[in-house]
C-alpha positions in Angstrom: -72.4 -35.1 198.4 -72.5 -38.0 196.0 -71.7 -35.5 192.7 -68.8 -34.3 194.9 -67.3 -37.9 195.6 -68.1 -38.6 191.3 -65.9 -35.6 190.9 -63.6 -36.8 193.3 -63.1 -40.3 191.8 -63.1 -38.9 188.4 -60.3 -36.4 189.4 -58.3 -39.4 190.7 -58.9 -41.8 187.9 -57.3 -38.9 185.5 -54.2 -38.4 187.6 -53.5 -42.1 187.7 -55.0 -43.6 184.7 -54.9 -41.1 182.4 -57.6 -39.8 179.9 -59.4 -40.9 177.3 -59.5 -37.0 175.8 -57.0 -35.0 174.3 -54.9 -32.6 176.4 -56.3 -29.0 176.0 -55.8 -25.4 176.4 -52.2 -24.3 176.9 -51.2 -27.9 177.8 -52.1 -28.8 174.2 -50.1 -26.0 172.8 -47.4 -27.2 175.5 -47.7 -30.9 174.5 -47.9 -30.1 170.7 -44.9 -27.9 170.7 -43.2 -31.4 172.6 -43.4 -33.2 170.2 -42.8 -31.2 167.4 -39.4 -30.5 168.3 -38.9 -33.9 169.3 -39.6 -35.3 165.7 -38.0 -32.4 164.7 -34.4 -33.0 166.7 -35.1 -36.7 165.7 -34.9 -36.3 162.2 -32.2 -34.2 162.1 -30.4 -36.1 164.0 -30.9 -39.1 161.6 -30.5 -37.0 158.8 -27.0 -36.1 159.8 -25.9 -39.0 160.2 -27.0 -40.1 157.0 -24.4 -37.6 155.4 -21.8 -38.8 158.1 -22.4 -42.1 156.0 -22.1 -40.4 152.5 -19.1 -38.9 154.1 -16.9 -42.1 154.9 -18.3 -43.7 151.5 -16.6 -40.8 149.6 -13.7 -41.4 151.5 -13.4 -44.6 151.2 -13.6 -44.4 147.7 -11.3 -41.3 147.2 -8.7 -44.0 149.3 -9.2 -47.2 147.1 -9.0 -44.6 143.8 -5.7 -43.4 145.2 -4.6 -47.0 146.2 -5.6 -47.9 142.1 -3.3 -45.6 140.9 0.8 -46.3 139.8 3.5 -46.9 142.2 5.5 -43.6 143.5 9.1 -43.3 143.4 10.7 -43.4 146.9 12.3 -40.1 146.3 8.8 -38.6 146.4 8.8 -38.5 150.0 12.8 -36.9 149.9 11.5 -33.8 149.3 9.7 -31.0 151.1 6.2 -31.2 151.3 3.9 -28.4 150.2 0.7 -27.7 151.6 -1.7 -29.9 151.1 0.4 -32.8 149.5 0.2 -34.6 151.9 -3.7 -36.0 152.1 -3.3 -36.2 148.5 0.0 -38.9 148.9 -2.1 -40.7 151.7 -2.6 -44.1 151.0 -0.8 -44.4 147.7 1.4 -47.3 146.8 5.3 -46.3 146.7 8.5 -48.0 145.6 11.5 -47.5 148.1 14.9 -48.4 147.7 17.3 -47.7 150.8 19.9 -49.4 153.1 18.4 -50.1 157.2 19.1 -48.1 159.8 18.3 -51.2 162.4 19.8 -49.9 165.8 17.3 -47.3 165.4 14.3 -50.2 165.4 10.8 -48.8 167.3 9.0 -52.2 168.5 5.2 -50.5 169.4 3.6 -52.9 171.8 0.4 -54.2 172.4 -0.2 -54.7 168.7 -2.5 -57.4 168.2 -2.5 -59.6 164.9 -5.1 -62.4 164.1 -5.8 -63.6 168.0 -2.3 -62.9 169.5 -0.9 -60.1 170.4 3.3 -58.5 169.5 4.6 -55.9 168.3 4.9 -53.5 165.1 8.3 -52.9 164.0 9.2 -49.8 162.6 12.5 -49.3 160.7 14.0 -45.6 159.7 15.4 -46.2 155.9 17.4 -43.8 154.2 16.7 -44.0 150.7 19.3 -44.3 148.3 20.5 -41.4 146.1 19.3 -39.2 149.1 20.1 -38.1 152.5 16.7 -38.4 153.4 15.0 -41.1 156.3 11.7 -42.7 155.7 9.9 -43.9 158.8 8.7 -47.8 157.5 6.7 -50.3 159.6 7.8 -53.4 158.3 5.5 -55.9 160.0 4.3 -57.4 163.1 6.0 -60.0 165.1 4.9 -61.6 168.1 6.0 -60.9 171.8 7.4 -63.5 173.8 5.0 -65.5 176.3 6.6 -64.8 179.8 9.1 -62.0 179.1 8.0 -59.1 178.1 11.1 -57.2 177.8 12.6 -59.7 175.0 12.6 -58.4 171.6 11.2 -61.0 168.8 13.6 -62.7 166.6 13.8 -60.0 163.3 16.2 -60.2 161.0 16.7 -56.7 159.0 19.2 -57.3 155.9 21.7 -55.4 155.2 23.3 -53.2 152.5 20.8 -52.1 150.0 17.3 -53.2 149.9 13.9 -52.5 147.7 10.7 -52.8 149.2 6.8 -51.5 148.5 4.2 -50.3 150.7 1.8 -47.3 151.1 1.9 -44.0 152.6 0.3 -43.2 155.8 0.5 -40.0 158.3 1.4 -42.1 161.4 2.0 -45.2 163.1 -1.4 -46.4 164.7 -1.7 -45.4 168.1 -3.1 -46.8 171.3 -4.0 -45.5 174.6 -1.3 -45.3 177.1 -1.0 -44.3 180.6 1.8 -41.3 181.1 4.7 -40.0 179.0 6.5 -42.4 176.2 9.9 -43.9 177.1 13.0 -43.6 175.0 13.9 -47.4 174.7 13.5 -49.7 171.8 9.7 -51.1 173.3 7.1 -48.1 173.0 3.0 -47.4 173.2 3.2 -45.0 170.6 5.8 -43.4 168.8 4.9 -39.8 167.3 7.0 -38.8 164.1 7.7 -35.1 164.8 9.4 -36.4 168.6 11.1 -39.4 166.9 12.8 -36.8 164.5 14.3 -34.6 167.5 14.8 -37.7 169.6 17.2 -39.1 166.5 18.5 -35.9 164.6 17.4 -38.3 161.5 16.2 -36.0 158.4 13.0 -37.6 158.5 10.5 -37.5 156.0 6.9 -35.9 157.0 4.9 -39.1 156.0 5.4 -43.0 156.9 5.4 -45.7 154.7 3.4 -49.2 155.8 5.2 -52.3 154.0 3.7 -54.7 152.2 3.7 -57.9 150.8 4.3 -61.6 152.1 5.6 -62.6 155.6 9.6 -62.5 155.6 12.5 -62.0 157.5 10.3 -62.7 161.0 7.6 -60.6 160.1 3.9 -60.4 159.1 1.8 -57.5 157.3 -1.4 -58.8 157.2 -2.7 -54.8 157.3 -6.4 -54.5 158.0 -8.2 -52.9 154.9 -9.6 -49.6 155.8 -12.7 -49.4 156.5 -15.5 -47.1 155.6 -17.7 -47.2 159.0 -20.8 -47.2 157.4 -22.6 -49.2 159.1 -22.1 -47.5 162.3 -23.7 -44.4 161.0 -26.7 -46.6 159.1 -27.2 -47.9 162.8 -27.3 -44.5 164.4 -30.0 -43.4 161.6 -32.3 -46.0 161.9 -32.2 -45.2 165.5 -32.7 -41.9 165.5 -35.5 -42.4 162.4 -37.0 -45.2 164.7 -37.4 -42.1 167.8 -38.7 -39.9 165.3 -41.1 -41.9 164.0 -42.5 -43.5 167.4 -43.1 -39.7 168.7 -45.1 -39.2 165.8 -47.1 -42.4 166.4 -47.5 -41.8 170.4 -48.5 -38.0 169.5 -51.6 -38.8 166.8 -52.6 -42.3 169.4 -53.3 -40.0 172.5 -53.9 -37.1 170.6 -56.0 -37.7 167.5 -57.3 -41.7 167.0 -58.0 -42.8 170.3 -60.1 -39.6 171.9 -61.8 -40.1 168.6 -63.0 -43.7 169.3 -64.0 -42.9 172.5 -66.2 -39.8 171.1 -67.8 -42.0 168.6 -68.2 -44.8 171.7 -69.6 -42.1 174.0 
């Protein structure tokens, strides 16, 4: 009776407290198998991300090469583009010379600059010497305090004008609830919907002006950013998993059933 109550108390104490021994039999293969895949998964998973990283730091540097480079002609973006062209024009600084189109101003809303919050203005511009439309956001202005329906005080000159910026694929968009409107105050405005909206012979890419803060306007443009650091962060996590299943696997597995052998 009292060896059945020690093997009672001893089955107990090793489903609450655990054991000082290693798991065996098929449970070892079971728990062995655990956590290889688990270090395995781990490390892969830190591993890609890793060349997420290298990724956005090509990237980046492919777009600050591009933005090194000579000004383009305005009239690059008049004709058709082939395939391809178009990643390769990203980002590039251009030269355009055009006249206004102003009562076809887009003001995007919910824009926010520095700690308050307006609008992007985008301008169509037909350049000169072509029939051609460029799609330009010219700045940001802010919105008025109480009504939201009143559009900022912008002044777009007239007659023939010469401005520089850099090519990009879109205006920045936002999250918005339901279909876009047709007035002058938008979410989002997409390019290829503008262009059937307007009948304007718009050009496939966008150009994002630059330069000081005139005519009502700012273009204080964030620099793009690579996102490293996000992906650094995900690896040292995932690296950090990996390496802590290692550690917990050899602890209850290897070096402490070996003290307790050596203690027995």
């Amino acid at each position: 009776q009292a060896d059945q109550n020690a093997d009672e108390r001893q089955r107990h104490e090793h489903l609450f407290h655990g054991t000082d021994y290693p798991v065996t039999g098929w449970r070892a293969v079971v728990v062995v198998l655990a956590a290889l895949l688990g270090v395995a998964v781990t490390f892969s998973l830190g591993r890609w991300q890793l060349s997420r990283a290298a990724e956005k730091q090509a990237l980046h540097a492919a777009i600050a090469a591009r933005q090194a480079l000579p000004a383009l002609d305005g009239l690059t973006l008049a004709r058709p583009l082939q395939p391809g062209q178009a990643q390769v024009l990203l980002h590039r600084r251009i030269t355009l010379r055009g006249q206004w189109l102003a009562e076809r101003s887009i003001y995007l809303d919910n824009r926010p600059m520095g700690r308050h919050t307006g609008f992007y203005v985008l301008t169509p511009l037909r350049l000169a010497g072509s029939d051609a439309v460029v799609l330009v956001q010219r700045g940001w202005a802010p919105r008025h305090r109480s009504e939201r329906e009143t559009l900022p005080p912008v002044q777009t000159p007239g007659g023939e004008v010469r401005i520089s910026g850099r090519i990009a694929e879109h205006p920045p968009r936002v999250y918005q609830l339901g279909r876009e409107g047709q007035g002058a105050i938008r979410q989002n405005l997409d390019l290829d919907a503008f262009r059937a909206e307007t009948g304007l012979p718009l050009a496939g890419l966008m150009v994002w002006q630059t330069g000081a803060a005139s005519e009502g306007l700012r273009r204080d443009w964030p620099e793009a950013d690579s996102g490293v650091d996000k992906h650094y962060g995900y690896a040292f996590q995932w690296f950090g998993l990996c390496a802590l299943i290692g550690v917990l696997f050899l602890w209850f597995q290897v070096v402490r059933p070996f003290y307790r052998s050596r203690q027995a």
